[in-house]
C-alpha positions, -999 to +999 in steps of 0.1 A: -100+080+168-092+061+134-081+029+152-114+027+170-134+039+138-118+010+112-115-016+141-155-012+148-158-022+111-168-059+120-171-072+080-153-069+050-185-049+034-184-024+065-144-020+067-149-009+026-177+011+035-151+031+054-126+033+035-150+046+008-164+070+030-129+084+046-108+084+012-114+099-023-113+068-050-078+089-057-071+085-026-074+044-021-058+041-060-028+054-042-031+036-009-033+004-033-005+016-052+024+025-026+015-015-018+022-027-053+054-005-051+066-021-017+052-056-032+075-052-066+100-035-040+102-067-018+108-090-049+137-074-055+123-056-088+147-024-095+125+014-091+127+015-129+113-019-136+084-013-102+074+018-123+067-005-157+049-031-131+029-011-110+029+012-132+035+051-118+062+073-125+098+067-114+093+099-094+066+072-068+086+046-072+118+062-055+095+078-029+082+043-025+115+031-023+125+051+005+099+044+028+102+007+017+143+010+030+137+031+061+104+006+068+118-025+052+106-046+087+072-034+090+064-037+056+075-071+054+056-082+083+020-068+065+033-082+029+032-115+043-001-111+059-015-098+020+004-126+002-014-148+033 
């Protein structure tokens, strides 16, 4: 159901209105921040130096760290398309 609801967005300006209608602004802050993490992560920043960066607690950074190590592929792959 969410892959047909996002993917009908056919704009930038309707894809956001989405994403502000699903999420809380809480909710996207920390969307945008587990992608900093993995972003800082990828660079080869250390979890105590991507919490200064991004910044969050060291606590999120080693949570973000994990799923950046157990996802390290996949996370690559949609870093690349962000960095374009």
């Amino acid at each position: 159901m969410l892959y047909q609801l996002f993917q009908s967005a056919r704009t930038e300006k309707e894809f956001n209105e989405l994403i502000e209608l699903t999420f809380t602004e809480h909710e996207r802050a920390m969307m945008l921040e587990r992608w900093r993490i993995f972003d800082a992560l990828d660079r080869g920043l250390s979890q105590r130096d991507v919490s200064k960066e991004v910044p969050c607690s060291i606590v999120t950074a080693t949570r973000g760290a994990k799923v950046y190590r157990d996802n390290r592929e996949v996370i690559k792959k949609y870093l690349e398309l962000i960095r374009g």
